[in-house]
C-alpha positions as MATLAB code, in Angstrom:
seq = 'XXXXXXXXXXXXXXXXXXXXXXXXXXXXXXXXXXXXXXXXXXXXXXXXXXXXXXXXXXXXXXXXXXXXXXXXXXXXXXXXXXXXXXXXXXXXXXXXXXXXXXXXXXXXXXXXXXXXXXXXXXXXXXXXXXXXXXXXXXXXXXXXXXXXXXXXXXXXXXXXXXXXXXXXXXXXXXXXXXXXXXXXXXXXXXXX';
ca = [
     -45.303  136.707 -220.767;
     -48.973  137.165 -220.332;
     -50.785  139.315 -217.347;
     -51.538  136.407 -215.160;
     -48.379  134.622 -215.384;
     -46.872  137.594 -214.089;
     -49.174  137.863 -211.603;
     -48.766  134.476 -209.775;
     -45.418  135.540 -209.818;
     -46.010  137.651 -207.204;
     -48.763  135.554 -205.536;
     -46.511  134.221 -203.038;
     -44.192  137.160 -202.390;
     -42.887  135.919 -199.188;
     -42.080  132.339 -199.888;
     -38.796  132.042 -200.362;
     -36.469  129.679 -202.610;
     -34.278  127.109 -200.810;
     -31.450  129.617 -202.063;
     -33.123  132.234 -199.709;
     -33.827  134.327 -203.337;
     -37.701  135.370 -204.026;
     -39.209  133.744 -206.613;
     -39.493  136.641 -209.058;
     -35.973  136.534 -209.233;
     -35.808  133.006 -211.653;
     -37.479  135.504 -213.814;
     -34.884  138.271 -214.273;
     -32.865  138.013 -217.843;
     -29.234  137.037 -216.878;
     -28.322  140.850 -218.288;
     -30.950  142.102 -216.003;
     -29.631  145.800 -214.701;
     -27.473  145.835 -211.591;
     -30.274  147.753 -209.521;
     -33.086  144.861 -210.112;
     -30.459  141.998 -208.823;
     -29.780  144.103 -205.810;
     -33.031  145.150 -204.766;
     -34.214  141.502 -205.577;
     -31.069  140.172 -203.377;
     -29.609  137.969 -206.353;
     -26.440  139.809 -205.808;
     -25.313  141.820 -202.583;
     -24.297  145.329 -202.604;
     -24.647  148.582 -200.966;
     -28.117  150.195 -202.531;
     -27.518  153.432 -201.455;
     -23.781  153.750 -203.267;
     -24.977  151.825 -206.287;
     -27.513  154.226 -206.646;
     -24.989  157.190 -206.193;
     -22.129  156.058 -208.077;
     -21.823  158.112 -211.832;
     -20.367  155.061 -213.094;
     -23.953  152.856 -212.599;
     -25.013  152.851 -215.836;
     -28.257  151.308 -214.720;
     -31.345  153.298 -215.649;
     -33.464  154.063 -212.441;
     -36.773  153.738 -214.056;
     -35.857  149.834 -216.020;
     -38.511  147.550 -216.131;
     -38.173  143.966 -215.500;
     -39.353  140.981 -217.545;
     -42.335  140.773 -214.933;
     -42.727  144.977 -215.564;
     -41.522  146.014 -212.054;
     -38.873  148.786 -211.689;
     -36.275  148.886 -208.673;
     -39.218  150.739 -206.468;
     -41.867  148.750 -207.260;
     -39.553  145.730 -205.872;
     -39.206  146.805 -202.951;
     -42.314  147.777 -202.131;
     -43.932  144.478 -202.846;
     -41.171  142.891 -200.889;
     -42.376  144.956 -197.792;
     -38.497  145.948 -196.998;
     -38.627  148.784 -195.190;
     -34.711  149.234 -194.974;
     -34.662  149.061 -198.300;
     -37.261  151.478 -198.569;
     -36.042  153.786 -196.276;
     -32.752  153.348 -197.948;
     -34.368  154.580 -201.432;
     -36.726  157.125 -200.352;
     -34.754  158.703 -197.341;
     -31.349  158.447 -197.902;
     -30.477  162.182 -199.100;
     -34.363  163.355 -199.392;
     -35.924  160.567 -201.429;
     -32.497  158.660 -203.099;
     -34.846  157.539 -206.150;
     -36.418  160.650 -206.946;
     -32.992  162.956 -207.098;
     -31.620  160.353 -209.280;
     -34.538  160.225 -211.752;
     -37.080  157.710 -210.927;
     -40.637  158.362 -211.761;
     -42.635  157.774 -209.003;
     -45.690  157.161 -210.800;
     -44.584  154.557 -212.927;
     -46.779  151.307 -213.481;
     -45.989  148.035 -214.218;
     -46.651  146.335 -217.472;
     -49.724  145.170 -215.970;
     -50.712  149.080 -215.497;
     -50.232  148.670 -211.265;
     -48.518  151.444 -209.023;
     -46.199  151.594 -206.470;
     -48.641  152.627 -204.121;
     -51.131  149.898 -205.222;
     -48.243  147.689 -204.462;
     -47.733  149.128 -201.512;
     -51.130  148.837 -200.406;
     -50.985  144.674 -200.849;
     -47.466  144.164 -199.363;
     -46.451  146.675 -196.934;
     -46.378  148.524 -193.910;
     -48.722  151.914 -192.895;
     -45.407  153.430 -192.595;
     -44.796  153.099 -196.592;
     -47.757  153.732 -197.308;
     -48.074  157.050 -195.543;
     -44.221  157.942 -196.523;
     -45.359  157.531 -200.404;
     -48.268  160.117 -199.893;
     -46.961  162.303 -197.165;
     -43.250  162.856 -198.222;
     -43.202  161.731 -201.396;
     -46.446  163.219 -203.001;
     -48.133  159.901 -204.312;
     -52.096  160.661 -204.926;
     -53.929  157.868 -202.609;
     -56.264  157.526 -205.084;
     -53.822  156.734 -208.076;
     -56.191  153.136 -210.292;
     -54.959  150.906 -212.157;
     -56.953  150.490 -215.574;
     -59.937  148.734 -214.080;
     -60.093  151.665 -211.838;
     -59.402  149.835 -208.694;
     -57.309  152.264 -206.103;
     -54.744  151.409 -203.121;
     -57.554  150.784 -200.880;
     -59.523  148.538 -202.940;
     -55.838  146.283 -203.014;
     -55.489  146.620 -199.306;
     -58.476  145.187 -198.847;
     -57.879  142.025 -201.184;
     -55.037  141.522 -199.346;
     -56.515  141.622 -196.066;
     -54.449  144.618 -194.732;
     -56.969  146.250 -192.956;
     -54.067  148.160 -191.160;
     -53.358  149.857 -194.535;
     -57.320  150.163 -195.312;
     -57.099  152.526 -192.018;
     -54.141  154.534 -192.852;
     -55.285  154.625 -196.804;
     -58.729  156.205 -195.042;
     -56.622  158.472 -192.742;
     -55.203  160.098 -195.678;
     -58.178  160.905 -197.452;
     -58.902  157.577 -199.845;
     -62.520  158.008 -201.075;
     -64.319  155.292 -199.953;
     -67.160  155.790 -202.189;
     -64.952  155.222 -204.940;
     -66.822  153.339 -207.877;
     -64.229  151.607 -210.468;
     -64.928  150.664 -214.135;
     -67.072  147.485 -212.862;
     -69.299  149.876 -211.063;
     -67.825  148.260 -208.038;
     -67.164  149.935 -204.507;
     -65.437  148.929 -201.214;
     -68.347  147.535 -200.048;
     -68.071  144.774 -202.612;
     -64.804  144.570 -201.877;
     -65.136  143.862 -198.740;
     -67.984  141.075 -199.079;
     -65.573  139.282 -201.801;
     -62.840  139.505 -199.529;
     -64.249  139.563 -195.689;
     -62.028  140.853 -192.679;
     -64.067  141.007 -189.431;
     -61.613  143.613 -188.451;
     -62.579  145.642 -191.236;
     -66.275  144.727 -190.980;
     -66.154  146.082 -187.434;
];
């Protein structure tokens, strides 16, 4: 599956299915761990006991065919009960059981630059308060959380990214900075 296939796949991360399922979900392998089909909401069950049970053979860290683990999911799904499930449930659920919070994607993306396209402040400042995520964690072009935040137009998480110390002189592998950024991709409330 090639890097922009995988990509539009997550274009559109709100639309939903007529069966109410996201659309990443078509793209699981029918033998897809337990955890992914949860988290995706292919199947129903409680996260917090999956994740708990010894008898979940699931590993924590899996990748889907689109390179996304069980966190990564989440996040760019924006569910905050599910992330509040995972990360708070018994001091970060995830962590205890062995997930690697700085794991990227097959496409080389983190959670937090996830996080910084698809969710709340809230996650955002729960990753890199409680959880220890560096705000300035690139993917290989060298584009950071913030730079993501601001193609998505989230000027909400462009503030809180700023609040907790992103470098906004930053300069990734294109020699570009957020003031590119935000001339590609304008938002008068971030212009202000």
């Amino acid at each position: 599956m090639d890097v922009a296939f995988q990509l539009s796949l997550l274009d559109d991360i709100d639309s939903r299915e007529v069966a109410g399922l996201l659309p990443i979900s078509r793209y699981l392998e029918e033998d897809a761990p337990t955890l992914h089909k949860v988290v995706i909401g292919t199947i129903q069950a409680n996260l917090a006991g999956l994740v708990r049970d010894p008898n979940n053979r699931d590993d924590i860290n899996s990748m889907s065919l689109a390179g996304l683990s069980p966190l990564h999911i989440v996040v760019i799904k924006g569910d905050m009960e599910a992330l509040r499930i995972l990360l708070n449930a018994g001091a970060n659920l995830l962590l205890q059981h062995g997930a690697d919070i700085n794991l990227l994607t097959n496409t080389g993306w983190s959670i937090l630059l996830h996080a910084a396209g698809y969710s709340e402040p809230a996650a955002i400042r729960h990753l890199v308060v409680h959880v220890g995520m560096d705000s300035e964690c690139a993917d290989g072009e060298g584009d950071t959380p913030l730079f993501n935040a601001i193609c998505h137009y989230r000027h909400e998480n462009v503030i809180e990214l700023i609040s907790l110390g992103a470098n906004v002189r930053h300069v990734n592998k294109n020699r570009d900075t957020m003031l590119h950024y935000l001339a590609w991709f304008p938002d008068i409330e971030l212009i202000r």
